[in-house]
N, C-alpha and C positions, 0 to 999 in steps of 0.2 A: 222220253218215251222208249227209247232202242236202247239195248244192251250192247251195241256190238264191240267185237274184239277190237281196238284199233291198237293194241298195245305190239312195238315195235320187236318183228322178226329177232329173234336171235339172243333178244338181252337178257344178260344172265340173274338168276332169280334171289340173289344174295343182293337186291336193292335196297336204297332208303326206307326208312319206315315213309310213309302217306296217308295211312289212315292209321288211327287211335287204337283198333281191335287186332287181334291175331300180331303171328312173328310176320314179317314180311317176306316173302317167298314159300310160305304154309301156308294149305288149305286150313281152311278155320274149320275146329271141332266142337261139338255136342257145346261144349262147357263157353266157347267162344260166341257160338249164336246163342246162347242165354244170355250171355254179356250186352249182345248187341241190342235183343229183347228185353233188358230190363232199362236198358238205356233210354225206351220210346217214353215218351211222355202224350199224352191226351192234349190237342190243341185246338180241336173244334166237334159239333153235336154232329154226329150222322143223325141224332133223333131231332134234332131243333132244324137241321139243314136240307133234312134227304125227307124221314120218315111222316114229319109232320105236314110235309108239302104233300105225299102220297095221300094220308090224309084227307086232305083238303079237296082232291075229285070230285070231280063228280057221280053219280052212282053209273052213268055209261061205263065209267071206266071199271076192272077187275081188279082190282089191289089182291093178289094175292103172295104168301110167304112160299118159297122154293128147298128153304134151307135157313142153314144159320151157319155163323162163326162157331167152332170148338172152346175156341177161346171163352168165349164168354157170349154163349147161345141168345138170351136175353138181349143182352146189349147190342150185338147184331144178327137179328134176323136178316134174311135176306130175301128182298121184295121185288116183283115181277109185276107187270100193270098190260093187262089185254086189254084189248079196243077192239070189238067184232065190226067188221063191216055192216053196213046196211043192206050188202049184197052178197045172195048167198056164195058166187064165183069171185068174189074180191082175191089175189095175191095177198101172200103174208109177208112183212117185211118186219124185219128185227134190227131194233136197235141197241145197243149196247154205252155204257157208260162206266168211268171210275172202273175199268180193270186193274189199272194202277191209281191206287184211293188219292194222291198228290195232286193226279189234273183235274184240277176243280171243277175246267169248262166242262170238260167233259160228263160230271154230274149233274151241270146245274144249266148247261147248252140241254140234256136228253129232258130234263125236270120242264127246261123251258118251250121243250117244243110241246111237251106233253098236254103245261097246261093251256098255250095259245094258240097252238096250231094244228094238232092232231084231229080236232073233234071236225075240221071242215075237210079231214079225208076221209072220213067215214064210208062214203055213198062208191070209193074204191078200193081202201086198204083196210086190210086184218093188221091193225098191228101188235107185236111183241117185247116192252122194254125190258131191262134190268137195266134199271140207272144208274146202280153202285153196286157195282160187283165184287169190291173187297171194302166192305163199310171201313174194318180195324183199319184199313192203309190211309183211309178220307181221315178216322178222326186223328191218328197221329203222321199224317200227311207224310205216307211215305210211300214208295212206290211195288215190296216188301209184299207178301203176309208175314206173318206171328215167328212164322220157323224160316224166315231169310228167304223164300220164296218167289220167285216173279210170276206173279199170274199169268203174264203173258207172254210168259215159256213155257204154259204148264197145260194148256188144250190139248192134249195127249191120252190115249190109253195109259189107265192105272195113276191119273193125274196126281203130281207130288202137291196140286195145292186143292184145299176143298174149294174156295172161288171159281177157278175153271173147271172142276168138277161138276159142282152145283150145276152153272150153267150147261155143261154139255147135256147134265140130264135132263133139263129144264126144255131144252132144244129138243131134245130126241122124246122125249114125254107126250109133246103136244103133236109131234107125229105129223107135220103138215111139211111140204114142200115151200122154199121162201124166195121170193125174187129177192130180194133187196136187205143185204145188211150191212149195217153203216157202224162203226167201232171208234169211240170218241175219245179223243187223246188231245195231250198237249207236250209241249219240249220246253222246257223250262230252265235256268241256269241251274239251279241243282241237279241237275244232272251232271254236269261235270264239276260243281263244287260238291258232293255228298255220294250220288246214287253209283256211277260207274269207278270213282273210286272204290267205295263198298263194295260192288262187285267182286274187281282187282285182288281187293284185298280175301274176300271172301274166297278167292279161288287161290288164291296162292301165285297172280300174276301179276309179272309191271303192268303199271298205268300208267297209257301217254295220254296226254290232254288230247282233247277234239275241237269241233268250232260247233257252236250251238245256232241254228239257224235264226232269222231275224225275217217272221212272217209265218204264213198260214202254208200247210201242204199237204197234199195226200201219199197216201202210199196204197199202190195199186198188190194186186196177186200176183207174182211172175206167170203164174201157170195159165192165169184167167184177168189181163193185164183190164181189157175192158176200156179202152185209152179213150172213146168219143166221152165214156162216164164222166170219166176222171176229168176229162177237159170242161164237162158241164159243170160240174163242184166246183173247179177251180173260179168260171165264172159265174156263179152263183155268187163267190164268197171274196173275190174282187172288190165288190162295189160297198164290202163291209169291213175289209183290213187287208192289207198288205200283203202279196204275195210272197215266198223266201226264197231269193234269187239264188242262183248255184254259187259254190264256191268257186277258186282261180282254178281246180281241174274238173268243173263242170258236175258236183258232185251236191248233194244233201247228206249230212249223217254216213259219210261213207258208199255210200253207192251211187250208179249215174242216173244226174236229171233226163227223164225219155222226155219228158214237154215241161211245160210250165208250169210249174210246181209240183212237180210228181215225181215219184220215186218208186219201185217195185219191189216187193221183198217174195219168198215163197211163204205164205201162209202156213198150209201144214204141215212143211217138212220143220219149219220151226215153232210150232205148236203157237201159233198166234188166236187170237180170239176172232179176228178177222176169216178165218178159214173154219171156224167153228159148226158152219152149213154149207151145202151144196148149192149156195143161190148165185144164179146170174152176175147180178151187180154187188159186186163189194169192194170197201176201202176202209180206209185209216183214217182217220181226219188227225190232223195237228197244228197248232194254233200255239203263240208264244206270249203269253202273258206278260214277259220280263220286259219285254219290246217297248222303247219310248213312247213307242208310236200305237200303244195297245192299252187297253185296260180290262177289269176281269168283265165290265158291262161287253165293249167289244169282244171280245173273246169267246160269250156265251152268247150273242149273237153273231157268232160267223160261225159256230157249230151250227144252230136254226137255219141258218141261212143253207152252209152244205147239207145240211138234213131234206131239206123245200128242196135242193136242187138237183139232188141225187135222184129221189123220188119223183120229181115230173118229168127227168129223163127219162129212167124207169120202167115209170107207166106208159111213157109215150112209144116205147121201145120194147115192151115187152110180146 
């Protein structure tokens, strides 16, 4: 899920090679992210996986198109699904999925609450998905767009990816004020076997290994930490997989555990998708596949789970 720098103060940039692309201690050029670009290969259907479940609603629900990929418009569109209240003052809350197309739960946790749970909050929430926010990265499961890009560095003015583009305008289009948005992730071993070396290397920096967490965690707003939230997700998704204990200096991914399973980052200043609205309640969800102790059924219910749990804090709270 995180990009962060963990690479060691000081060390000089004439390193080993680590990864396959670019000179090591060079930013990678034009000619290098083609390289990296032709290299993807196709490894599963956003149309078989994502689009044809969309599909499948029911007519309550809004399936409509936001956008597309440049790449190849056709093959990914990209699709948004409202659900009106039954009450004209309902709260709107937004859910998000697949910022980085890799975390599977995270597509198929937001697909799964859509089709089994959404429809019995009708009578209190407006809701807003985008389940797969960079379909190309879902079907060559990378975390990427097309031009080396991380979506979710890229919710910014004058955005470098059209993924968080799309969405911002998608967000600002519908014009509504949102309690509750929930951002569906996952941490997975390719992260430090593939994605942060690529990074590394893509910037022209050492790579020092990190430790991939083993368990479920959120990661709150520094600005708008919301701690009772985050303690509710946390026990919501408890009684569905394992929580990811701190490391030996009390840390997650680099930063410190404030409670139990949580972790804070600044949303806007780092262009996260998480900070994409002005709402009350928001988090991270992350959830670890690789885990012995995990599987992809477990994992896309402990997304459902933090999603129920976020939301009847929420509303109780709002």
């Amino acid at each position: 899920m995180w990009e962060n720098d963990r690479s060691a103060p000081g060390q000089p940039l004439d390193m080993e090679r680590f990864y396959p692309i670019g000179t090591p201690g060079e930013p990678w050029t034009d000619a290098e992210k083609r390289t990296w670009l032709e290299a993807r290969t196709i490894e599963r259907s956003y149309r078989d996986e994502v689009l044809t479940k969309l599909e499948g609603l029911d007519d309550a629900f809004e399936v409509s198109q936001y956008g597309a990929i440049p790449l190849d418009p056709a093959r990914y569109p990209l699709m948004s699904v409202k659900l009106p209240s039954t009450r004209s003052d309902a709260p709107w809350v937004l859910i998000t999925g697949g910022v980085h197309g890799y975390e599977t739960s995270g597509v198929q946790g937001a697909l799964a609450f859509l089709r089994n749970e959404a429809a019995s909050y009708r009578d209190r929430v407006n809701f807003l998905f985008a389940p797969c926010v960079s379909p190309w990265g879902y079907e060559v499961i990378n975390r990427w767009n097309p031009n080396c890009v991380d979506p979710n560095r890229s919710f910014v003015a004058e955005s470098p990816a059209e993924e968080s583009a799309a969405v911002m305008a998608l967000v600002r289009d519908l014009g509504v004020d949102f309690l509750m948005h929930m951002d569906l992730h996952e941490t997975t071993d390719s992260d430090e076997e593939e994605f942060r070396p690529a990074l590394a290397a893509r910037d022209g920096k050492p790579f020092a290994p990190g430790l991939i967490p083993d368990g479920f965690y959120t990661v709150g707003d520094t600005e708008n930490p919301q701690v009772e939230f985050q303690a509710a997700i946390i026990a919501g998704v408890e009684n569905v997989t394992h929580i990811a204990p701190p490391d030996d200096n009390g840390q997650i991914i680099g930063s410190d555990v404030t409670q139990n399973g949580v972790i804070n980052y600044p949303c806007t200043p780092l262009g996260l998708c998480a900070g994409v609205t002005d709402a009350r309640f928001t988090t991270t969800t992350e959830v670890y596949p690789d885990s012995s102790k995990a599987t992809p059924e477990i994992c896309n219910d402990a997304q459902v789970a933090a999603v129920k749990a976020g939301l009847e804090f929420a509303l109780a709270n709002a």
